[in-house]
PDB file of N, CA, C and O in Angstrom:
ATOM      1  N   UNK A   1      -9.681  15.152 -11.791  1.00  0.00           N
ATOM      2  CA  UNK A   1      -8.492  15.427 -12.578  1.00  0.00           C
ATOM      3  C   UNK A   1      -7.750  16.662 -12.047  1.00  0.00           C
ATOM      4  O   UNK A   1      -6.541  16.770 -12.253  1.00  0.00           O
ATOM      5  N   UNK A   2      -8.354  17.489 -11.447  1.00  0.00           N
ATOM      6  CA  UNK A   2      -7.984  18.992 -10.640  1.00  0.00           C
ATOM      7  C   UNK A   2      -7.002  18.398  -9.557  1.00  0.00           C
ATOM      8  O   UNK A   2      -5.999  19.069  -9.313  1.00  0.00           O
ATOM      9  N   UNK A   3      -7.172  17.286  -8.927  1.00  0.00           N
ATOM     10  CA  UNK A   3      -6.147  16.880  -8.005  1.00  0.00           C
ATOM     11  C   UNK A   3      -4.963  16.363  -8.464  1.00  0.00           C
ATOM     12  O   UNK A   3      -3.959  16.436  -7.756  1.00  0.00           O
ATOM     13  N   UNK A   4      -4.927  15.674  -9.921  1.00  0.00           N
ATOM     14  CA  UNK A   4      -4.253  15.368 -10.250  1.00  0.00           C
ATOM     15  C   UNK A   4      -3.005  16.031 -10.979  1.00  0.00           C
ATOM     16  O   UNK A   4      -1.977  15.412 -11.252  1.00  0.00           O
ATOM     17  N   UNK A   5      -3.231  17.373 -11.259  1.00  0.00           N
ATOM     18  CA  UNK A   5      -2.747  18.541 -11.979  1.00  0.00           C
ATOM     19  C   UNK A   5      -2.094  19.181 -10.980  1.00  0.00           C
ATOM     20  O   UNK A   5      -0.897  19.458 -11.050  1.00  0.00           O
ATOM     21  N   UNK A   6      -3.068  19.541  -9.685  1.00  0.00           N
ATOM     22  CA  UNK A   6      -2.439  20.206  -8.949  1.00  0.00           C
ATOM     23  C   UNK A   6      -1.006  19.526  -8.275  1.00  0.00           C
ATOM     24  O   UNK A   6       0.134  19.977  -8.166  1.00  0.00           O
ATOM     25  N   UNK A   7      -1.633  18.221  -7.879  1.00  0.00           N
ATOM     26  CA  UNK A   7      -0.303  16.850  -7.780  1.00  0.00           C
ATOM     27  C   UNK A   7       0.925  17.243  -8.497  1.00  0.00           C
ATOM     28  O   UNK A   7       2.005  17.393  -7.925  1.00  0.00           O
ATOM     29  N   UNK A   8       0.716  17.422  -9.888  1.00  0.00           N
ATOM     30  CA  UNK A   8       1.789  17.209 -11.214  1.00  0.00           C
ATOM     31  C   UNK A   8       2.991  18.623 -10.610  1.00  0.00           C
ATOM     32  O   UNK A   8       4.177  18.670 -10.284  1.00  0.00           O
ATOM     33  N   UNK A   9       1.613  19.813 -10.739  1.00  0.00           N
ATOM     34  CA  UNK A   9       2.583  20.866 -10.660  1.00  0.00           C
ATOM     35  C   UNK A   9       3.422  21.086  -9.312  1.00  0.00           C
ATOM     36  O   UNK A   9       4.421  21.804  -9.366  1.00  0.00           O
ATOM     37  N   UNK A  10       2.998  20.415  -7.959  1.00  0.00           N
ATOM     38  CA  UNK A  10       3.410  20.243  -6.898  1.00  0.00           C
ATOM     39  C   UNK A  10       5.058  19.667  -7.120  1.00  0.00           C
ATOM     40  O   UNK A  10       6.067  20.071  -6.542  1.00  0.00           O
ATOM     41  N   UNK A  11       4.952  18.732  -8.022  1.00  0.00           N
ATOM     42  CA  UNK A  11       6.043  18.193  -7.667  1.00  0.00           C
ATOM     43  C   UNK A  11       7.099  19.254  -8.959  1.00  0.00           C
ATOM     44  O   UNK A  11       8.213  19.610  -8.574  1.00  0.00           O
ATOM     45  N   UNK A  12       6.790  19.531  -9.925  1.00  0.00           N
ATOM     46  CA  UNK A  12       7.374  19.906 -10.835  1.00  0.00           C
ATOM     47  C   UNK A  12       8.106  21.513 -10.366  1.00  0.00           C
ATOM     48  O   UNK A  12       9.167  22.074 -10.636  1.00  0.00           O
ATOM     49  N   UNK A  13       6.909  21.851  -9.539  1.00  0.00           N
ATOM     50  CA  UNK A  13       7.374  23.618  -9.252  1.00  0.00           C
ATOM     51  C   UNK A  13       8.395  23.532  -7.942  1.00  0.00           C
ATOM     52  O   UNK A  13       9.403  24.239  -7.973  1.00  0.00           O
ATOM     53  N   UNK A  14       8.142  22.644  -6.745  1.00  0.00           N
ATOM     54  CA  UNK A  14       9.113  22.155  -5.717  1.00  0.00           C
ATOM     55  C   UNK A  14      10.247  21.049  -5.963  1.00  0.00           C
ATOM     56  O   UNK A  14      10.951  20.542  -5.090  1.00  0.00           O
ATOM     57  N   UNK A  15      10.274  20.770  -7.419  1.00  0.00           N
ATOM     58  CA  UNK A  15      11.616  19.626  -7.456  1.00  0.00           C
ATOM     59  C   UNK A  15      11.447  18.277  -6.643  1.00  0.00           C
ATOM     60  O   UNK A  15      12.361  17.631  -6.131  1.00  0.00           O
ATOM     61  N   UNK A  16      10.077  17.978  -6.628  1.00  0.00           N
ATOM     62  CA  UNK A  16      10.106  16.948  -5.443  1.00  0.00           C
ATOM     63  C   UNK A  16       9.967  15.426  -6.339  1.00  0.00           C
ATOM     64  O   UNK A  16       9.029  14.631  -6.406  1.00  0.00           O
ATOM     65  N   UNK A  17      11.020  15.421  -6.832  1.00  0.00           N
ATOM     66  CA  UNK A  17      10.693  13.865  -7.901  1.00  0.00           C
ATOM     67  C   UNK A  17      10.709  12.985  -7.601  1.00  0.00           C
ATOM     68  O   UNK A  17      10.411  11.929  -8.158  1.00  0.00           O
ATOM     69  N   UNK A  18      11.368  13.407  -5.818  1.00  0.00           N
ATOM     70  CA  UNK A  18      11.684  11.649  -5.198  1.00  0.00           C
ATOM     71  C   UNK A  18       9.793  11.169  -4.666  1.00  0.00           C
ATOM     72  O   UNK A  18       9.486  10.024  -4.334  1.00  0.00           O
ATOM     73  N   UNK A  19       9.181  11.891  -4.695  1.00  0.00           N
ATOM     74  CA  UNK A  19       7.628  11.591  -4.082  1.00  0.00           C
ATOM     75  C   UNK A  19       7.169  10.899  -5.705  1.00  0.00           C
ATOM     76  O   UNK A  19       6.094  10.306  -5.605  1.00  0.00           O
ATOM     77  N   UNK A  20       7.589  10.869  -6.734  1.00  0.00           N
ATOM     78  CA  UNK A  20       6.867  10.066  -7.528  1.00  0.00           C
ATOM     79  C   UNK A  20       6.607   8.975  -7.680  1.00  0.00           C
ATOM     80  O   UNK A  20       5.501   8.466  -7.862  1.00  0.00           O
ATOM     81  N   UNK A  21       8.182   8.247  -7.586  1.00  0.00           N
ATOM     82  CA  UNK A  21       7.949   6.659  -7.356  1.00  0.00           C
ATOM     83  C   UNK A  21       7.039   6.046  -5.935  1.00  0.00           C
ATOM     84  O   UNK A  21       6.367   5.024  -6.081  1.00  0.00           O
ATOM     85  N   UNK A  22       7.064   6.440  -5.185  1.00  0.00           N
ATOM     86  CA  UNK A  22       6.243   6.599  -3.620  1.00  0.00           C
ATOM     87  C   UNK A  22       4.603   6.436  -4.349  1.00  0.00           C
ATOM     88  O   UNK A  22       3.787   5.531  -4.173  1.00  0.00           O
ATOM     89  N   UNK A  23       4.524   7.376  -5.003  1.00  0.00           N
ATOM     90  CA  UNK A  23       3.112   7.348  -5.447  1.00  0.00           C
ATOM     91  C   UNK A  23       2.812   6.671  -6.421  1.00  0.00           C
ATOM     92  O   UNK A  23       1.832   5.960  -6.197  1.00  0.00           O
ATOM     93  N   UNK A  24       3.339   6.551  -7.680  1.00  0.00           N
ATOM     94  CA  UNK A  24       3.139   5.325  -8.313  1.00  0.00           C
ATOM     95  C   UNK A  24       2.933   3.882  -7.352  1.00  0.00           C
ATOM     96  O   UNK A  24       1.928   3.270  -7.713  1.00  0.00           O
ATOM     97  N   UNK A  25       3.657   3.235  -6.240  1.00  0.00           N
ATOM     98  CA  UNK A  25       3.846   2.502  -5.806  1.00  0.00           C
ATOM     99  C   UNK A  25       2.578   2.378  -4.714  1.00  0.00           C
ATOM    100  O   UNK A  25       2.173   1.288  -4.310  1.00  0.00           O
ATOM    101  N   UNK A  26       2.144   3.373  -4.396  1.00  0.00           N
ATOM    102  CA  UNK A  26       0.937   3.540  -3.701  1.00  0.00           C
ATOM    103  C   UNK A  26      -0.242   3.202  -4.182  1.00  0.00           C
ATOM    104  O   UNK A  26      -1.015   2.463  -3.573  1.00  0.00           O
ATOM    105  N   UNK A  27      -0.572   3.902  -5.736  1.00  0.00           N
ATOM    106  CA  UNK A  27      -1.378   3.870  -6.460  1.00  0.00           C
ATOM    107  C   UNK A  27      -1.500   2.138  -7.182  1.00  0.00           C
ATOM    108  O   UNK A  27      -2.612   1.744  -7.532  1.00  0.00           O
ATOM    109  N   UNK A  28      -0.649   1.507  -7.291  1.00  0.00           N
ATOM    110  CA  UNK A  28      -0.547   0.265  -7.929  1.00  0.00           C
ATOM    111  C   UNK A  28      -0.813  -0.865  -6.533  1.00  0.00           C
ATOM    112  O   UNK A  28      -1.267  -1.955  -6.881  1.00  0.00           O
ATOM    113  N   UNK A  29      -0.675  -0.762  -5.681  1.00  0.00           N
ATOM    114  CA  UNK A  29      -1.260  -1.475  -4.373  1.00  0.00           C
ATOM    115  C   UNK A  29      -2.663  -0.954  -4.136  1.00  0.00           C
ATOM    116  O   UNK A  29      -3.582  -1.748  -3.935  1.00  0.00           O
ATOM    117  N   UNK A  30      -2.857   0.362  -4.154  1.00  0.00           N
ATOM    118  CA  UNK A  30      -4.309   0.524  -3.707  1.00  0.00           C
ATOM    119  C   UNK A  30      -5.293  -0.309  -5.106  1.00  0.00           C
ATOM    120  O   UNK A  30      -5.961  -1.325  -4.912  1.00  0.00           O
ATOM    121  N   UNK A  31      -5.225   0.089  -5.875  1.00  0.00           N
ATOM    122  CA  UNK A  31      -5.503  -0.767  -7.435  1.00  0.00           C
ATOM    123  C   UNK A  31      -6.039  -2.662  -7.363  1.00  0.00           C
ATOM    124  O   UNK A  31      -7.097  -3.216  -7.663  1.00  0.00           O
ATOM    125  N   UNK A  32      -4.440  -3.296  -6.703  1.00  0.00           N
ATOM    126  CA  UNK A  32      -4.326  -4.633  -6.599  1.00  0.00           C
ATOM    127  C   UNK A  32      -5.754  -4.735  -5.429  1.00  0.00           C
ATOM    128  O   UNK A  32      -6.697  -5.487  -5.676  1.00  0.00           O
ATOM    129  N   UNK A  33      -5.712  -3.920  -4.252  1.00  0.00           N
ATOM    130  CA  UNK A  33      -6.757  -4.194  -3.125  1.00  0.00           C
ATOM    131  C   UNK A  33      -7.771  -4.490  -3.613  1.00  0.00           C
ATOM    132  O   UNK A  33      -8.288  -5.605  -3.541  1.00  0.00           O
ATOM    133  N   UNK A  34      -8.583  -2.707  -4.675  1.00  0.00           N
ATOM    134  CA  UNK A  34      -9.662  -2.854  -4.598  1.00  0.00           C
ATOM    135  C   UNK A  34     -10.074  -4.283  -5.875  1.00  0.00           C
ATOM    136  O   UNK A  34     -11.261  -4.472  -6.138  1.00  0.00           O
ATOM    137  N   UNK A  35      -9.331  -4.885  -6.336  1.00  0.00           N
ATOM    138  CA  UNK A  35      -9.697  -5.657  -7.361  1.00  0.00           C
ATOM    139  C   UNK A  35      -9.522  -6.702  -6.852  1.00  0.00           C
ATOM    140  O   UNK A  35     -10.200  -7.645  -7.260  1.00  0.00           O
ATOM    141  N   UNK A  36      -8.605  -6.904  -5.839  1.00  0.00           N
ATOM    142  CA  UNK A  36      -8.527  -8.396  -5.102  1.00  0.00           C
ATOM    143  C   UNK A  36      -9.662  -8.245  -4.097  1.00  0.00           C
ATOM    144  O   UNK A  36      -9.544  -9.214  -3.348  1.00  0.00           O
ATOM    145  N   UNK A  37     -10.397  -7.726  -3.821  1.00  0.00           N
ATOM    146  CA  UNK A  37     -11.322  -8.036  -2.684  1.00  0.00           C
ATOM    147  C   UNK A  37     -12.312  -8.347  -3.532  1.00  0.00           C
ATOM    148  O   UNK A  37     -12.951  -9.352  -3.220  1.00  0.00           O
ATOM    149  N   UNK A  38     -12.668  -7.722  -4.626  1.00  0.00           N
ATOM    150  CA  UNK A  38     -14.520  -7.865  -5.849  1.00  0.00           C
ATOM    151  C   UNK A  38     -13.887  -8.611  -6.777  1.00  0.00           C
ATOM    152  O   UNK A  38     -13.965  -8.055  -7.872  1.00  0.00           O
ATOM    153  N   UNK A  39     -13.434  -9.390  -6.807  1.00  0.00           N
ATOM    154  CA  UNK A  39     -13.759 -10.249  -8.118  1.00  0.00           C
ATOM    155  C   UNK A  39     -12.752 -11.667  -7.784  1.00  0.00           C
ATOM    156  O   UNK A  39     -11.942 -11.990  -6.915  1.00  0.00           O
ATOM    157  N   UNK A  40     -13.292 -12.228  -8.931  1.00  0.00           N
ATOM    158  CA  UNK A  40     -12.616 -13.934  -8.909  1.00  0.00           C
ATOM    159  C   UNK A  40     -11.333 -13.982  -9.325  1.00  0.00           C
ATOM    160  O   UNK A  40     -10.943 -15.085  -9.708  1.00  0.00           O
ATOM    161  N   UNK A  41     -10.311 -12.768  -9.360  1.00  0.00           N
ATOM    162  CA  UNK A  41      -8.862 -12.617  -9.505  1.00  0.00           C
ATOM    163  C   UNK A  41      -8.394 -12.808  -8.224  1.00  0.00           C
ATOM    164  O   UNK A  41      -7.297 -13.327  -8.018  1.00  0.00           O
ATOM    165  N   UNK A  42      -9.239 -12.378  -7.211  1.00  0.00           N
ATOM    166  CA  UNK A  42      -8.645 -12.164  -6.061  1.00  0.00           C
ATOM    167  C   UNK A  42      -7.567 -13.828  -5.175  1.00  0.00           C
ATOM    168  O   UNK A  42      -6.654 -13.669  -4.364  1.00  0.00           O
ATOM    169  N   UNK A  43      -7.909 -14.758  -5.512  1.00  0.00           N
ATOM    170  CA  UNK A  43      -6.794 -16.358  -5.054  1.00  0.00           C
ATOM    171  C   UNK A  43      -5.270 -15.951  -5.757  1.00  0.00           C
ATOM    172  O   UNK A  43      -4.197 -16.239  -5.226  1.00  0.00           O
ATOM    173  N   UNK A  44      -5.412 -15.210  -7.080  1.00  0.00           N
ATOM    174  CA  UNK A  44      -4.102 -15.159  -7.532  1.00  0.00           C
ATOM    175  C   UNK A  44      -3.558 -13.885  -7.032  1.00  0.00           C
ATOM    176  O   UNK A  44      -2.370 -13.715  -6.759  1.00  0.00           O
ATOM    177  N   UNK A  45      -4.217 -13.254  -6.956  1.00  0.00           N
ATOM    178  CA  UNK A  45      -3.286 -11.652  -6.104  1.00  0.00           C
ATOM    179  C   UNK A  45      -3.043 -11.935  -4.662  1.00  0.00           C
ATOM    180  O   UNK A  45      -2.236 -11.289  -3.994  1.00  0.00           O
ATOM    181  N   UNK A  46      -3.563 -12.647  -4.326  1.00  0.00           N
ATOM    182  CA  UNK A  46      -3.086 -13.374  -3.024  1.00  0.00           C
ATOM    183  C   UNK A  46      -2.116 -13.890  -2.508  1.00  0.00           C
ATOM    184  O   UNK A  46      -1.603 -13.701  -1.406  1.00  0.00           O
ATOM    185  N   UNK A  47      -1.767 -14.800  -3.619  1.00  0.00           N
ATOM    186  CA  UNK A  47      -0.929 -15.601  -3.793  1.00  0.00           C
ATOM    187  C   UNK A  47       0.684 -14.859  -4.045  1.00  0.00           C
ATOM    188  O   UNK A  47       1.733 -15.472  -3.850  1.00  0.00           O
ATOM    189  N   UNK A  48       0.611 -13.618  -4.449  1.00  0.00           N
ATOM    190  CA  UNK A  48       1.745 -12.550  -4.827  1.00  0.00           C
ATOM    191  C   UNK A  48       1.840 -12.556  -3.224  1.00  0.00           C
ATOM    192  O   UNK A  48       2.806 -13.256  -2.921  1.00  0.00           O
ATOM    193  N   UNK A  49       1.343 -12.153  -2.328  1.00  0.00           N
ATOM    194  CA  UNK A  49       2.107 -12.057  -1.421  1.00  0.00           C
ATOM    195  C   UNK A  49       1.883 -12.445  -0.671  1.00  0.00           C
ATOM    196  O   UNK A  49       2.631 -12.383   0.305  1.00  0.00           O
TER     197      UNK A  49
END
């Protein structure tokens, strides 16, 4: 959670808001991977792209 704080204030104390959507968008693909490779969801996340 310490990375994640430090993350927050990174962007908040440098104005850097355009790196948020970037990371949301990062974070929601890395997510789809690790769940499409271990489990029986994985034919339909496939199928997205």
């Amino acid at each position: 959670m310490d990375f994640l704080k430090d993350l927050w204030n990174f962007l908040k104390e440098r104005k850097k808001w355009w790196l948020l959507p970037i990371i949301i968008i990062l974070l929601l693909i890395g997510i789809l991977v690790v769940i499409g490779g271990s489990s029986a969801v994985a034919p339909f996340i496939y199928t997205l792209f």
